[in-house]
C-alpha positions in Angstrom: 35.6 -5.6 -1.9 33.3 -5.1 -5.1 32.1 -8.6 -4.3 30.7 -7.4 -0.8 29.0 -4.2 -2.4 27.7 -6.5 -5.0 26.0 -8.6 -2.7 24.8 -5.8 -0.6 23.2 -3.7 -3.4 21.5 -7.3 -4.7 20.2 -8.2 -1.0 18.6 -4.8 -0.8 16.8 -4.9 -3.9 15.7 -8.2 -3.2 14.1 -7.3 0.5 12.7 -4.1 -0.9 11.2 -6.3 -4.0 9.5 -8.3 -1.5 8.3 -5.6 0.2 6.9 -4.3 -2.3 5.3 -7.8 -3.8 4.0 -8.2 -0.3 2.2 -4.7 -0.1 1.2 -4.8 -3.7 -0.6 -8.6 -3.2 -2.4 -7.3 0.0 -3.5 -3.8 -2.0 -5.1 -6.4 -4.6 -6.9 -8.7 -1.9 -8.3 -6.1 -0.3 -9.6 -4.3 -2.9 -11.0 -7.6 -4.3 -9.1 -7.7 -7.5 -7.5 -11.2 -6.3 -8.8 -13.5 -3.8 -7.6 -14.8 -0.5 -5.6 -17.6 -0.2 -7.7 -19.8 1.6 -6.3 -21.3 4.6 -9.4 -21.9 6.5 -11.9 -23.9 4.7 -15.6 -24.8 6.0 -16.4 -28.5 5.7 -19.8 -29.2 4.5 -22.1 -29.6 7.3 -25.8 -31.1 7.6 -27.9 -28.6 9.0 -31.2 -29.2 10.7 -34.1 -28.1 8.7 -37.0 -26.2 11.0 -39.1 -29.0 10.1 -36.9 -31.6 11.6 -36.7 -29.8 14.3 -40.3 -28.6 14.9 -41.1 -32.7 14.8 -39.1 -33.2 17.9 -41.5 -34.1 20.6 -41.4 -30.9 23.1 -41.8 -33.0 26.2 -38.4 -34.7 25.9 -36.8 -31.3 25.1 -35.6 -29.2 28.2 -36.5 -25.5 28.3 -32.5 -25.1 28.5 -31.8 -26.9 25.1 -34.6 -25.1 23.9 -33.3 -22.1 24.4 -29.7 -22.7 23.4 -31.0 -24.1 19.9 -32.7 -20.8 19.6 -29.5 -18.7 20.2 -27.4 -21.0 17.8 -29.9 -20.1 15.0 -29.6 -16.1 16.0 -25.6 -16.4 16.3 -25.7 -18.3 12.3 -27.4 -15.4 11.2 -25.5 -12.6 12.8 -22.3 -14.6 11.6 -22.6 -16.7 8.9 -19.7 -19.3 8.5 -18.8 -18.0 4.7 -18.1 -14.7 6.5 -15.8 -16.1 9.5 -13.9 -18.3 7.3 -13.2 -15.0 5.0 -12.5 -13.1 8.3 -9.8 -15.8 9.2 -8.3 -16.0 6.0 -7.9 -12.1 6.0 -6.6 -12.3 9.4 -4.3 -14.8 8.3 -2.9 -13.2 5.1 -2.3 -10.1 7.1 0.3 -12.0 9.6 1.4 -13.6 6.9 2.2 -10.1 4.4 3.8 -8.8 8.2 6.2 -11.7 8.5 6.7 -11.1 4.6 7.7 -7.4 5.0 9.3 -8.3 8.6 11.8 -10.6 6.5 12.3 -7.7 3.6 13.0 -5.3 6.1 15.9 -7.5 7.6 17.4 -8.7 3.9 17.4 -5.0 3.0 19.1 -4.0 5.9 22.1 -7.1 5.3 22.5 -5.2 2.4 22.6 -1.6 3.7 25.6 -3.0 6.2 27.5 -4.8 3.4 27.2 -1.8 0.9 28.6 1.0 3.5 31.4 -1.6 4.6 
């Protein structure tokens, strides 16, 4: 009998400890005190310089690749890929802190059934 109540008191201090651990790291991250895990990562990649591009002979180019060349350069500077990547790995480290306090939430309440048994 004191072996069940035992278990039950140490399973709910163990889910609410994760809890806890899980809302505390996420107060730290976003309040920049500790960086996001990174999950996503941005591979180097060789970028076209204007000049590169300005030596491309406009006669072979369509007006259509023209243009959609023009938008790619407006979208990297509205979103630059530094800023996605730290946008997923937010995005990520909040499912992740959910699943976290999800699976604290279900160990504490093991424990809560075991203790009033």
């Amino acid at each position: 009998m004191t072996f069940k109540i035992l278990c039950g008191w140490l399973l709910l201090f163990i889910g609410v400890a994760i809890i806890f651990w899980a809302v505390y790291s996420s107060y730290n991250i976003f309040t920049a005190r500790a960086e996001v895990p990174e999950v996503f990562e941005v591979a180097e990649q060789i970028q076209d310089t204007k000049e590169t591009k300005l030596s491309k002979k406009v006669d072979s180019v369509s007006q259509e690749e023209i243009m959609k060349e023009l938008l790619s350069e407006q979208i990297k500077e509205l979103f630059p890929i530094a800023f996605l990547t730290t946008l997923f790995n937010l995005i990520a480290w909040s499912i992740f802190t959910g699943i976290l306090i999800f699976a604290g939430s279900q160990i504490s309440g093991l424990g809560i059934k075991l203790v009033r048994q």
